[in-house]
C-alpha positions in Angstrom: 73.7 63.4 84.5 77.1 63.4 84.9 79.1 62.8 88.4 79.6 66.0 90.6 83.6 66.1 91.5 84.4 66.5 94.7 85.7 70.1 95.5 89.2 70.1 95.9 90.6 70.5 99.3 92.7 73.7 99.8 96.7 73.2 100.4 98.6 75.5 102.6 101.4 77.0 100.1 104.6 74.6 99.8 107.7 74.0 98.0 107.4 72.6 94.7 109.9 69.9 94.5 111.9 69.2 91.9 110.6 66.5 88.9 113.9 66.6 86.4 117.3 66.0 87.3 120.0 68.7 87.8 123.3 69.4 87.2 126.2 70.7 89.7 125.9 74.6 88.7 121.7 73.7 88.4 121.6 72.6 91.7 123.9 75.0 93.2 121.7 77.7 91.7 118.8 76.4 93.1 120.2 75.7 96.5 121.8 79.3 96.8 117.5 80.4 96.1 116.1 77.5 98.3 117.6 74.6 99.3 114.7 72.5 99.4 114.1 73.1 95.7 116.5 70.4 95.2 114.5 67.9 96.7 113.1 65.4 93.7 109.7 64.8 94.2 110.2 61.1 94.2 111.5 62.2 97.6 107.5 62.0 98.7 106.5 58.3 97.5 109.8 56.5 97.7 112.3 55.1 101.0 115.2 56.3 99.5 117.0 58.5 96.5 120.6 58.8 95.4 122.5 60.3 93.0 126.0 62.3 92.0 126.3 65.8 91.8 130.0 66.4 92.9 130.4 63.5 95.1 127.8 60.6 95.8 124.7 61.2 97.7 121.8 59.4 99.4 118.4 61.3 100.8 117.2 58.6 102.9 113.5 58.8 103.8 113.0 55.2 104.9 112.4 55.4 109.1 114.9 52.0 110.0 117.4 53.7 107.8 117.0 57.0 109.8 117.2 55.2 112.9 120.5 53.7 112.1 121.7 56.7 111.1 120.2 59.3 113.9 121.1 56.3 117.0 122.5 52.9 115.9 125.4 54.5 114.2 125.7 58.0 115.4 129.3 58.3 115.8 129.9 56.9 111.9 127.5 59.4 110.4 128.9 63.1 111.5 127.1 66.3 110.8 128.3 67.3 106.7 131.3 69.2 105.9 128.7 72.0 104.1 126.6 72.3 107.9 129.8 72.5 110.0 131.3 75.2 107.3 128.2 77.6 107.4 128.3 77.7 111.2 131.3 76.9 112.5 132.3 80.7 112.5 129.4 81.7 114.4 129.0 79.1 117.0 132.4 77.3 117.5 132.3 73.9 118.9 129.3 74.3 120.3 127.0 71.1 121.2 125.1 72.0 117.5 128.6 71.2 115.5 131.0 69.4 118.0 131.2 65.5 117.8 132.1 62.3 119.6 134.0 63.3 123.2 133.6 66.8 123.1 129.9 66.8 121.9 129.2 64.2 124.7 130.6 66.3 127.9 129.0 69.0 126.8 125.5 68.0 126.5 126.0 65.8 130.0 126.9 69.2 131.6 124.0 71.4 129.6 121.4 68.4 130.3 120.2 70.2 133.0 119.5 73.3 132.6 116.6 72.3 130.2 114.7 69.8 132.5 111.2 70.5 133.4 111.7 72.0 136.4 114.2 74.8 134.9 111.8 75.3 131.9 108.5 75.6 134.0 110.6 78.4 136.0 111.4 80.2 133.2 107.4 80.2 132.1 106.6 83.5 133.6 109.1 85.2 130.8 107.6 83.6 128.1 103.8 84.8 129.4 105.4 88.6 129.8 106.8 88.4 126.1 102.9 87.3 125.2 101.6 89.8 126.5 103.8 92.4 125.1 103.5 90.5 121.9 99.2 90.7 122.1 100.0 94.3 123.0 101.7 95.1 120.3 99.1 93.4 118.0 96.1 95.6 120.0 97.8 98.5 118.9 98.0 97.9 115.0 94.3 98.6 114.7 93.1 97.8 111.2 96.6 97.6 110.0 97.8 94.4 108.3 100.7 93.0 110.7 103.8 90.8 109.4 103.6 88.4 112.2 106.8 86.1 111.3 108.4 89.2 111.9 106.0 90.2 115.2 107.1 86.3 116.3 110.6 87.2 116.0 110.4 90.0 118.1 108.6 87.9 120.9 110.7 84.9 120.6 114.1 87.6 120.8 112.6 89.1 123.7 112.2 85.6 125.6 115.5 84.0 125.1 117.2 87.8 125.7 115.3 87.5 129.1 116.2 84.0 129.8 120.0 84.2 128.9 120.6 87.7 130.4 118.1 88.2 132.7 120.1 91.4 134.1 120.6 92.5 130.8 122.4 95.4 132.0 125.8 94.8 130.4 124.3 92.7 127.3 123.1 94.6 124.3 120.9 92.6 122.8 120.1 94.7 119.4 123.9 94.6 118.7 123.5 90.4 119.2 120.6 90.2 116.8 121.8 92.3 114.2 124.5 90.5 113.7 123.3 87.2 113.9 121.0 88.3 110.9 123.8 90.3 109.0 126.0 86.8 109.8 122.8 84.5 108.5 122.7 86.9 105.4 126.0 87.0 104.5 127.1 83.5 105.3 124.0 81.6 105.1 123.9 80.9 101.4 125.6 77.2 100.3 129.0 77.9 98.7 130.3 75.7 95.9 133.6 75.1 97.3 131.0 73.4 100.1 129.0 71.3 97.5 132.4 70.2 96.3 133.8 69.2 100.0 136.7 71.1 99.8 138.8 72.1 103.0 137.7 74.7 105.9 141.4 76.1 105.6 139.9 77.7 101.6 138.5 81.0 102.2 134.7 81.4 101.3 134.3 84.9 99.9 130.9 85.4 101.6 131.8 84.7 104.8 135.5 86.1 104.6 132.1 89.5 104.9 131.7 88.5 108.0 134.3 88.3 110.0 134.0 91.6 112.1 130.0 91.1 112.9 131.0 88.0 114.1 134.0 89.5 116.2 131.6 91.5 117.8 129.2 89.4 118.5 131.4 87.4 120.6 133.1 90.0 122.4 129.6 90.9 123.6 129.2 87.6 124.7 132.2 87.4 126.2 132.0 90.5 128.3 129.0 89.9 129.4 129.8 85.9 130.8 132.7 87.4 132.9 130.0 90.5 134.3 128.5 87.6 135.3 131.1 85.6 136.9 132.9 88.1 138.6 129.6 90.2 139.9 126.6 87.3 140.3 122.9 87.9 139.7 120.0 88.0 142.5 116.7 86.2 141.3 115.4 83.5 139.5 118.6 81.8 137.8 118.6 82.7 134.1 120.1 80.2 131.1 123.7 81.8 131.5 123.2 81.0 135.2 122.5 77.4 135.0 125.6 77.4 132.2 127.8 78.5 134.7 126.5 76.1 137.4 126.6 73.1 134.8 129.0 70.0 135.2 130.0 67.2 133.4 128.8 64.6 136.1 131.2 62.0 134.6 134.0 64.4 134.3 133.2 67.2 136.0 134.2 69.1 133.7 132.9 72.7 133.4 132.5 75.4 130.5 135.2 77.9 130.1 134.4 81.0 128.6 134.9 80.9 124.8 132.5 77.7 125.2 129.9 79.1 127.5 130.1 82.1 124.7 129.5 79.4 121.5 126.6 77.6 123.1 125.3 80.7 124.7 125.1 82.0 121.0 123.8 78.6 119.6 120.7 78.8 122.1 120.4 82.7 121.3 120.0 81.5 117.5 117.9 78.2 118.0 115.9 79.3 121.3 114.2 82.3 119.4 114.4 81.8 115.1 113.2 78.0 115.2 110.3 78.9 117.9 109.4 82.5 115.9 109.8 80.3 112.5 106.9 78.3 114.4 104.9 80.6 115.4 104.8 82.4 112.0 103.9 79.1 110.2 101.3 78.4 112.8 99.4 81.2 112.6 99.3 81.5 108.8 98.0 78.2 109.2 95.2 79.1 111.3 94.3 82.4 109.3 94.7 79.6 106.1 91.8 77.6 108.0 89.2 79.6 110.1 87.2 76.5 111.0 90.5 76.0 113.1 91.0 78.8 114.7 87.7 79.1 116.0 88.3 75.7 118.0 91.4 76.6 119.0 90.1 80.2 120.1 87.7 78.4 122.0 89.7 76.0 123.8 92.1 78.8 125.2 89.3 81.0 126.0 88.2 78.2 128.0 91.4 78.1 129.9 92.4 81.3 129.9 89.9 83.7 129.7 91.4 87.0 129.0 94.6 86.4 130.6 97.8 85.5 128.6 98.7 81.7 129.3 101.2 80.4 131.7 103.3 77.2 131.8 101.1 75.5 134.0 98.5 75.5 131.0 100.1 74.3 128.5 98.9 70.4 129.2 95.4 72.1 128.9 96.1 73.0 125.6 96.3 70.1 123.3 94.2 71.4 120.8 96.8 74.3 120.2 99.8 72.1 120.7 98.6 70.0 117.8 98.6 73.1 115.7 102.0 73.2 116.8 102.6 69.9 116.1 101.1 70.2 112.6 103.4 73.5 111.6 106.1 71.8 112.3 105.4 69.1 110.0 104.1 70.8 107.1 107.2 73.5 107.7 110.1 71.8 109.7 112.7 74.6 110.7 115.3 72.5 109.6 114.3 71.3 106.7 116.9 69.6 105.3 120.1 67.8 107.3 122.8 66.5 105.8 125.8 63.8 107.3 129.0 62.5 105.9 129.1 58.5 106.2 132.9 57.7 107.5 132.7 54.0 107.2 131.4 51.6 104.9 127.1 50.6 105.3 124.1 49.5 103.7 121.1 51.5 104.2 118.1 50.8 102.6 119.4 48.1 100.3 122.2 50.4 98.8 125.9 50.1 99.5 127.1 53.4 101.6 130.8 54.5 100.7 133.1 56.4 103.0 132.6 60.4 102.5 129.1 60.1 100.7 126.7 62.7 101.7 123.7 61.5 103.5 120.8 63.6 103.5 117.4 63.6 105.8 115.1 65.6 103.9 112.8 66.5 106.5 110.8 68.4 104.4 110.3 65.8 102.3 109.5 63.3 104.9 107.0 64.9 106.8 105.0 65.4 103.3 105.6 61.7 102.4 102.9 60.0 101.0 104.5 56.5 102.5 104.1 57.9 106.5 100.6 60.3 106.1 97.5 60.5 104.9 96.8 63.7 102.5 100.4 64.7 103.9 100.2 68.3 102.0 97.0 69.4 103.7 96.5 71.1 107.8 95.6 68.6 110.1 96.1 69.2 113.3 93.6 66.3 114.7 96.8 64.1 113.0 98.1 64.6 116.3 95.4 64.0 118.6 96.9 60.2 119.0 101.2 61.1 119.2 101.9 57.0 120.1 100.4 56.6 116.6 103.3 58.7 114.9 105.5 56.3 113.9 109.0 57.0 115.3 111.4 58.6 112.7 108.6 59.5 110.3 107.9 62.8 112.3 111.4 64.8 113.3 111.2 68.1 113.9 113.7 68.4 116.3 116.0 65.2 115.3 116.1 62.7 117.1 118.5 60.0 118.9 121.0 61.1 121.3 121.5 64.7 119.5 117.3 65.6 120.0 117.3 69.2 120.5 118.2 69.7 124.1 115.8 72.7 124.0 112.9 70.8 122.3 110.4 71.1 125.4 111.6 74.8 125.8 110.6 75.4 122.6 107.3 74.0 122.7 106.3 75.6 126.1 107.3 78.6 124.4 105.0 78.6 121.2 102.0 77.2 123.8 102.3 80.1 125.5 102.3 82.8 122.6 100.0 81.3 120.6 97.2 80.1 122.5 97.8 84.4 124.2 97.1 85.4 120.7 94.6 83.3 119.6 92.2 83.9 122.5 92.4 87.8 121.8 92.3 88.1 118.3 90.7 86.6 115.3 93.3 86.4 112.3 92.5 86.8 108.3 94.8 86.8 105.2 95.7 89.6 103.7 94.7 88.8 100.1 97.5 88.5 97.5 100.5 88.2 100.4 100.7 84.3 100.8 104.3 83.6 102.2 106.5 81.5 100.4 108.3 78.7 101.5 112.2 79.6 101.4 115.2 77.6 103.4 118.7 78.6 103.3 119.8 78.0 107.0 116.2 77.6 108.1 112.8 77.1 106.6 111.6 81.1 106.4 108.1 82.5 105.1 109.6 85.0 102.4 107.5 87.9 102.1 106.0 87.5 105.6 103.3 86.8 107.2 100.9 89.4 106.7 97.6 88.9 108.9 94.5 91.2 109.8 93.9 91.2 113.8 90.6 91.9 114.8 90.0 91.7 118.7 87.6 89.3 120.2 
């Protein structure tokens, strides 16, 4: 008799990574579809890849080399030329694209406003926008749902809550469509980028989006001096704290047109990376129903039929490894990119002044150096965190530039999912898998199309 195989193990979709080298107009191609197409495969089993397409590069996978980049040598390693050009018009000198000085006053006097203490207050907006979210779910009935685009909605509706609590002079439709028209028409990588050249040349597609972005800040903007001038009863809200915040060194605080940048980079971050989450997490858990059912049964436990609350999240676990696991297998950021400014060696290989140096997330959390069966859901992966080794695992960075709203985020996607999960039972929709897609962010094109049945 011959052997019986062993059945193959089922893989969550994925990018398929690149095994030939490409040329400058290849790989701009590809990068304009998906940047992560341009990840070699040989990303996955080795420290470190470089190569020349335009001007030198390095995609450094090797966690001491990381280190030294993300910590040791922070100030010698900027953010690219190609990251600060896509959203520089959008977001100014926020704390996402601002370096050295200016990045470091800002993030003393922003520190606080995402401490525990400010995040656990802001819970009960997070459990309203669950429950509107399971709400709106209870009312498809047998109709297949495109959850990433349900998560958006929830994750819009919490950081609209928690910015402008008052809402009253804030129109946050206008906001979000143009972030979206501004993502579309600006997002894609431009080849004056892959070539380095100058922010003072015009890029067509963004030259587009000029007036969406005018109006976008002059939202902002009018609704940040509403808000100085006239105050705000209640729990204080994101642009509250902002206002409050100090440079303790300094004392230094946030004049409008910066209060306006990084109240626009939190709008952005606080609600596409959580709904990008949220999306991945439960296609995930519709991908594995052995899964779910644990997780269904640990928030039934703890919740019952109520929607979860930030005081519940540490008796979660199960559902923050699922979490956990979704951001691996589909990091938000998927790709970063730095220009070296001063001679190095990382990884054995000489570094020169203006090389690109690129942290293919992506590509490390699937590494076959770092994780076992690093392409398949495993959420127990996370059961033991202090066995993660440090920079194998960065969905949020890391170093001095870690998301500041990393435990926001987290409570956040806690709170929705483990709401969801104890109310409803997701299936695939046959034939509708997502598929893997970053530009800016690391998207599931198509959607994510689930069946809801109530439990």
């Amino acid at each position: 008799m011959y052997p019986t195989l062993p059945t193959p193990v089922p893989i969550p979709v994925h990018v398929p990574l690149v095994r030939q080298p490409m040329g400058i107009l290849q790989s701009l191609n590809a990068a304009r579809q998906n940047v992560l197409s341009i990840i070699p495969q040989i990303a996955t089993t080795q420290p470190m890849v470089s190569g020349k397409t335009g001007k030198r590069w390095h995609m450094v996978m090797d966690p001491d080399a990381i280190r030294r980049i993300l910590l040791d040598r922070l100030e010698d390693y900027p953010k690219s030329l190609v990251t600060k050009n896509l959203l520089r018009p959008a977001i100014g000198e926020s704390l996402f694209v601002a370096e050295g000085a200016h990045w470091r006053w800002q993030r003393r006097a922003a520190a606080p406003v995402f401490s525990h203490r400010n995040v656990t207050n802001l819970g009960p907006v997070m459990t309203a926008s669950a429950e509107r979210a399971a709400e709106r779910v209870a009312q498809s009935g047998n109709r297949a749902i495109d959850m990433a685009d349900e998560m958006v909605r929830a994750t819009f509706d919490v950081i609209g809550d928690v910015t402008f609590s008052d809402s009253g002079g804030f129109d946050r439709a206008a906001v979000h469509r143009a972030i979206d028209a501004y993502i579309d028409a600006a997002g894609r990588v431009s080849l004056f980028d892959i070539f380095g050249l100058p922010d003072w040349i015009p890029r067509p597609a963004r030259l587009m989006s000029g007036g969406i972005l005018k109006e976008m800040k002059s939202i902002a903007d009018a609704s940040i001096e509403a808000r100085r001038r006239d105050g705000h009863a209640g729990t204080p809200d994101l642009l509250d704290l902002l206002l409050q915040g100090e440079d303790p060194e300094t004392h230094r605080k946030m004049n409008t047109s910066e209060l306006r940048d990084n109240l626009l980079t939190f709008i952005v971050a606080g609600h596409e990376t959580t709904a990008l989450t949220l999306g991945w997490a439960l296609y995930l858990v519709a991908f594995d129903p052995q899964v779910q059912d644990r997780a269904r049964a640990e928030a039934r436990t703890v919740l019952g039929s109520r929607a979860a609350r930030a005081e519940d999240v540490a008796q979660l676990p199960f559902i923050r490894m699922i979490i956990d696991e979704a951001l691996r297998l589909y990091p938000p950021a998927g790709l970063i990119s730095r220009t070296a400014l001063k001679p190095d060696r990382l990884g054995g290989r000489d570094i020169r002044p203006g090389d690109t140096v690129i942290l293919p997330i992506y590509a490390l959390h699937r590494s076959r150096l770092y994780w076992d069966d690093p392409d398949a859901f495993r959420p127990d992966r996370f059961a033991d965190r202090k066995a993660i080794a440090r920079y194998t695992y960065l969905p949020f960075g890391d170093g001095p530039r870690v998301c500041i709203g990393a435990s926001f985020a987290l409570h956040e996607a806690v709170i929705i999912l483990a709401t969801l999960l104890a109310r409803f039972r997701f299936t695939p929709v046959p034939g509708r898998d997502p598929k893997p897609v970053m530009i800016i962010t690391l998207r599931p094109q198509g959607g994510v199309w689930l069946q809801a049945e109530p439990v």
